[in-house]
C-alpha positions in Angstrom: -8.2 -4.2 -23.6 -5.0 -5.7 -21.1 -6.7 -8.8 -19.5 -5.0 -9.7 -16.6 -6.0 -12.2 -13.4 -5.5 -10.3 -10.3 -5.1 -13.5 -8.7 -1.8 -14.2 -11.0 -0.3 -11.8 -9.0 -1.4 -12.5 -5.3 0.4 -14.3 -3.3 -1.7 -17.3 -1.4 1.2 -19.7 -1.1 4.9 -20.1 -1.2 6.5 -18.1 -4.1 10.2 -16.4 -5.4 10.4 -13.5 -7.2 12.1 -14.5 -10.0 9.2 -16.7 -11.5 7.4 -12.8 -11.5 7.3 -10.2 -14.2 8.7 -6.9 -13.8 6.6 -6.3 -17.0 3.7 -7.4 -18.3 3.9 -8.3 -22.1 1.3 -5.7 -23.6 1.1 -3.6 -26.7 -0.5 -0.8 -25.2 0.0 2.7 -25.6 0.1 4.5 -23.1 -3.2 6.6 -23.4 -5.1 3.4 -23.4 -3.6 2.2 -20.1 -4.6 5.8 -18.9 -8.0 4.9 -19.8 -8.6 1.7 -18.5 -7.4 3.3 -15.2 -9.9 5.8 -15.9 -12.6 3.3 -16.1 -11.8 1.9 -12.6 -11.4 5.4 -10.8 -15.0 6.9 -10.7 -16.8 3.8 -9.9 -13.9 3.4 -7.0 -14.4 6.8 -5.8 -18.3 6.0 -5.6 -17.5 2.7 -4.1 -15.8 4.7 -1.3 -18.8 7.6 -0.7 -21.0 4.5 0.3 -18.3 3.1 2.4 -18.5 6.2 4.3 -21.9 6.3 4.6 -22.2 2.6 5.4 -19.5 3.1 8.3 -18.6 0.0 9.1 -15.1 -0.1 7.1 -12.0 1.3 6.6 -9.2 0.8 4.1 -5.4 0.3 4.3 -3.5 0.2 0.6 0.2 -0.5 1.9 2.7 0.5 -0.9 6.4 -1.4 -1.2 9.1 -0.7 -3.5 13.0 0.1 -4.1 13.4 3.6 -4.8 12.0 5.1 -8.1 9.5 2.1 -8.2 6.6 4.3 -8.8 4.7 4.4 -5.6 4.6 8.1 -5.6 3.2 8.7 -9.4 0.4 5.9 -8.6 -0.9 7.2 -5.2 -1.9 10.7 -7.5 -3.1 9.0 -10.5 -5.0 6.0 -8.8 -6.5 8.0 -6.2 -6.9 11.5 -8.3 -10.9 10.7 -8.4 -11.2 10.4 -4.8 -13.1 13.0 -2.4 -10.1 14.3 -0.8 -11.5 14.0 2.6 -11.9 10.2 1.6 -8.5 9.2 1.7 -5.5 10.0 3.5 -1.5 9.3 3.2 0.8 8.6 5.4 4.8 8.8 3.8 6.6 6.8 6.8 10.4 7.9 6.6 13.3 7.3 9.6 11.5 7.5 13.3 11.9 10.4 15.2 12.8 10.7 18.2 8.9 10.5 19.8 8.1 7.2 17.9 11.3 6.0 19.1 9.7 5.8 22.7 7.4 3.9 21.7 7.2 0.4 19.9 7.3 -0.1 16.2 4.4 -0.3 15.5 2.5 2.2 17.8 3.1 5.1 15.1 1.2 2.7 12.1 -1.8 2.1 14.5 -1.8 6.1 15.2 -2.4 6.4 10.8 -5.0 3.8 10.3 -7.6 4.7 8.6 -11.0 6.1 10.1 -14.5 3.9 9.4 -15.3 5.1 5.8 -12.0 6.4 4.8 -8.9 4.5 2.9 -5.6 5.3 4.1 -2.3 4.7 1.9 0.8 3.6 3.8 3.7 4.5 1.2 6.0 2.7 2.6 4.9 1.2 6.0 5.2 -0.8 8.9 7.5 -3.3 6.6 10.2 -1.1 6.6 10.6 -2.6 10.2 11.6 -6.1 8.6 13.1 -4.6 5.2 15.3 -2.0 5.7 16.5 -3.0 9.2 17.4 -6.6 7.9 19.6 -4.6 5.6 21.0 -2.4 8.3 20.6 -4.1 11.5 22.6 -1.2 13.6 19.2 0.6 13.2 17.4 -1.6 15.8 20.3 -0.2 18.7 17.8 3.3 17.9 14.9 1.5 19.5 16.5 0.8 23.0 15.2 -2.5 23.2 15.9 -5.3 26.5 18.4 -7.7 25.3 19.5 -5.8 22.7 23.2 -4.0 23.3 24.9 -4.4 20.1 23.9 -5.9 16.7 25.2 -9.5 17.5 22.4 -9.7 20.0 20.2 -9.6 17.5 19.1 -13.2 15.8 17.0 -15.4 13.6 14.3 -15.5 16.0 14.1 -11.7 16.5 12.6 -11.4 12.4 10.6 -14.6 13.1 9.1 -12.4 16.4 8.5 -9.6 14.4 6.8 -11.5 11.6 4.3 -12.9 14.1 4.1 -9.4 15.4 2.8 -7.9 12.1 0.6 -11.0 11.4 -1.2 -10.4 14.9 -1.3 -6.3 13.7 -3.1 -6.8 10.9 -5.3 -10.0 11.6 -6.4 -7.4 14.5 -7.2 -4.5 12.5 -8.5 -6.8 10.1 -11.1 -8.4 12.8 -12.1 -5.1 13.9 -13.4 -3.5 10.4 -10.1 -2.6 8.4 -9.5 -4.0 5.2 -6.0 -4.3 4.2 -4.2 -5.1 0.9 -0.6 -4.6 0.2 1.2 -4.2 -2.9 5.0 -4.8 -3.5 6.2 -2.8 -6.8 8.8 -5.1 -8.8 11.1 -4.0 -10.9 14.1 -4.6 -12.3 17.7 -3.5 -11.0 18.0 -1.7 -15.1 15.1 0.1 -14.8 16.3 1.4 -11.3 19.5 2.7 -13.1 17.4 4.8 -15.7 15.1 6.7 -13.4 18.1 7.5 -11.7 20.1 8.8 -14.3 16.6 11.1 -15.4 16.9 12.3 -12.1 20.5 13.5 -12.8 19.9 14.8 -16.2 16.2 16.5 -16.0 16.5 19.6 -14.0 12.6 19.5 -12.6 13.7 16.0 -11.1 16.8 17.3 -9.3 15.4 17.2 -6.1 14.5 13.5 -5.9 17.8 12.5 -6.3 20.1 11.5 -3.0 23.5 10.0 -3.0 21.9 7.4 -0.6 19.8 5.9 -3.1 23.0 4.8 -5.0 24.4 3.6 -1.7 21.2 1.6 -1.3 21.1 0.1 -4.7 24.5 -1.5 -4.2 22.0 -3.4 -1.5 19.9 -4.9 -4.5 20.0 -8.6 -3.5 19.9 -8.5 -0.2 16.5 -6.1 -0.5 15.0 -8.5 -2.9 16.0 -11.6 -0.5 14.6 -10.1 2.3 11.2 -8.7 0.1 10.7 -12.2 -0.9 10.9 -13.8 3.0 8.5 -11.1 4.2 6.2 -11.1 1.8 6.6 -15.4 1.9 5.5 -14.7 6.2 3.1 -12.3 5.9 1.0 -13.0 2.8 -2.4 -14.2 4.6 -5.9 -14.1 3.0 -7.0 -11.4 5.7 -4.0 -9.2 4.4 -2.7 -10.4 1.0 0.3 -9.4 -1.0 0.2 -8.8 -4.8 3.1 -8.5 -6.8 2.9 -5.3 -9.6 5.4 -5.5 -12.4 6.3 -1.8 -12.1 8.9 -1.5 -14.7 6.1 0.1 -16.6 4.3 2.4 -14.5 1.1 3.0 -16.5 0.4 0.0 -16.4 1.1 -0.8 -12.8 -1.4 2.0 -11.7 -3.9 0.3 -14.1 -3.3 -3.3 -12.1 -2.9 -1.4 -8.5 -6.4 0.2 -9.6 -8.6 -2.8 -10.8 -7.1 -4.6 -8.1 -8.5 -2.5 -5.6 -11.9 -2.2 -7.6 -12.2 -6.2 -7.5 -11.6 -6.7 -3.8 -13.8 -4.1 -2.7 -16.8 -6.3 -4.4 -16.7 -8.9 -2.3 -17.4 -6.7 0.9 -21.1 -7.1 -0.7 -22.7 -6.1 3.0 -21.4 -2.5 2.1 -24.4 -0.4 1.0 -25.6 2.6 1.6 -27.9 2.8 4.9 -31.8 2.9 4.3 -33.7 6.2 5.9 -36.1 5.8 8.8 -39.4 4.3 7.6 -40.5 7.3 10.3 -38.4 10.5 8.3 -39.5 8.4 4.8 -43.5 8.5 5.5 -43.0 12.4 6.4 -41.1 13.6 3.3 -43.9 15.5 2.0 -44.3 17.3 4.6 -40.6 18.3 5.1 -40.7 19.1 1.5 -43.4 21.3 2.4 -41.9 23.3 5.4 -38.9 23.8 3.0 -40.7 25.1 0.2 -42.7 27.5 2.3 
């Protein structure tokens, strides 16, 4: 069985991404990464029916990664087991023109997830301090005061937004969600592969954009600006983890137990007990019923 320590892999103090993995060093077939993900799913799935019936939390599984990372693949294998009314995902792409008119943030509170219910952000409010370090001119979109052209926009905007997301979540945290985000690593080569099988597998055509390319030549500046956020944002009521993802199986496997272990120590979540009143009179609901 692949032993790993989730807590190798979450991030509780200052860190660079080159002392990470963007594989673990297994012998594993496949198959038997399928079934230890297998092992976590049903008793995950249950874990989430009592959740529900408990009612006092919700979940938030926020998914990061380059393109081809994985994130898609993972969210229908790891969740697969779920009731389908039990979770939800939310695919954030460029804002329109309604969530324009509002703040950045005001379309990621709108997706949170219910009392009972996980919600998966694949790709989420990050993007906000990711892609837009990367491409500044996108901030102009948000017609913000002080903010003409990109030279107006400075060091201490990012450090504002930081604190931002850091008050988001230690909000939604405080008021019943739990929150654990994931950042899928892998390396720049592996990137160039699932490309190229995008190219030459028909059935994967339609993933492919020429914008991904035009991205990739981005690679440093992504992982430099992944490192910072994940550095400012890493807090114990909303930790990162870092998932080598250059093997996927694998990586749902981690994303899986991962989950599975910090859902255990929310040990208040049971399922509620049955009126003492409605208990006592069982037998004779049982007996209307049967007659």
């Amino acid at each position: 069985m692949a032993v790993f320590n989730p807590d190798d892999f979450k991030i509780t103090k200052s860190f660079q991404l080159k002392d990470f993995p963007t594989e673990l060093d297994n012998d594993l077939k496949d198959k038997a990464k399928e079934i230890l993900l297998d092992e976590v799913q049903k008793p995950l799935s249950e874990w989430q029916d009592v959740m529900y019936a408990h009612n006092r939390y919700g979940v938030l599984i926020c998914l990061q990664g380059m393109d081809t990372s994985g994130k898609d693949s993972l969210i229908r294998e790891v969740f697969k087991e779920f009731n389908p009314r039990g979770v939800l995902v939310h695919s954030f792409k460029t804002p329109n023109s309604t969530e324009l008119e509002h703040d950045y943030l005001w379309r990621h509170y709108l997706a949170l997830p219910e009392k009972g219910k996980f919600a998966v952000f694949n790709r989420t409010h990050y993007e906000n301090v990711l892609v837009t370090r990367v491409h500044p001119e996108y901030i102009l979109n948000e017609n913000l005061p002080g903010i003409e052209k990109v030279e107006d926009i400075t060091p201490q905007f990012w450090e504002n937004r930081f604190e931002q997301i850091n008050n988001f979540e230690k909000h939604i945290t405080q008021n019943g969600t739990i929150i654990l985000k994931f950042f899928f690593y892998m390396s720049k080569e592996e990137q160039r592969k699932r490309l190229l099988r995008r190219l030459e597998e028909a059935e994967h055509h339609w993933k492919f954009s020429p914008g991904d390319l035009k991205e990739r030549e981005r690679w440093d500046d992504y992982m430099n600006y992944y490192e910072e956020a994940i550095n400012k944002t890493s807090k114990p009521n909303a930790p990162w983890f870092i998932i080598p993802a250059d093997d996927k199986e694998m990586a749902r496997y981690m994303v899986g137990k991962i989950i599975w272990e910090e859902m255990q120590k929310y040990t208040d979540v049971k399922e509620p007990e049955l009126d003492e009143k409605v208990k006592a009179n069982f037998a004779e609901f049982k007996k209307q019923l049967e007659g």
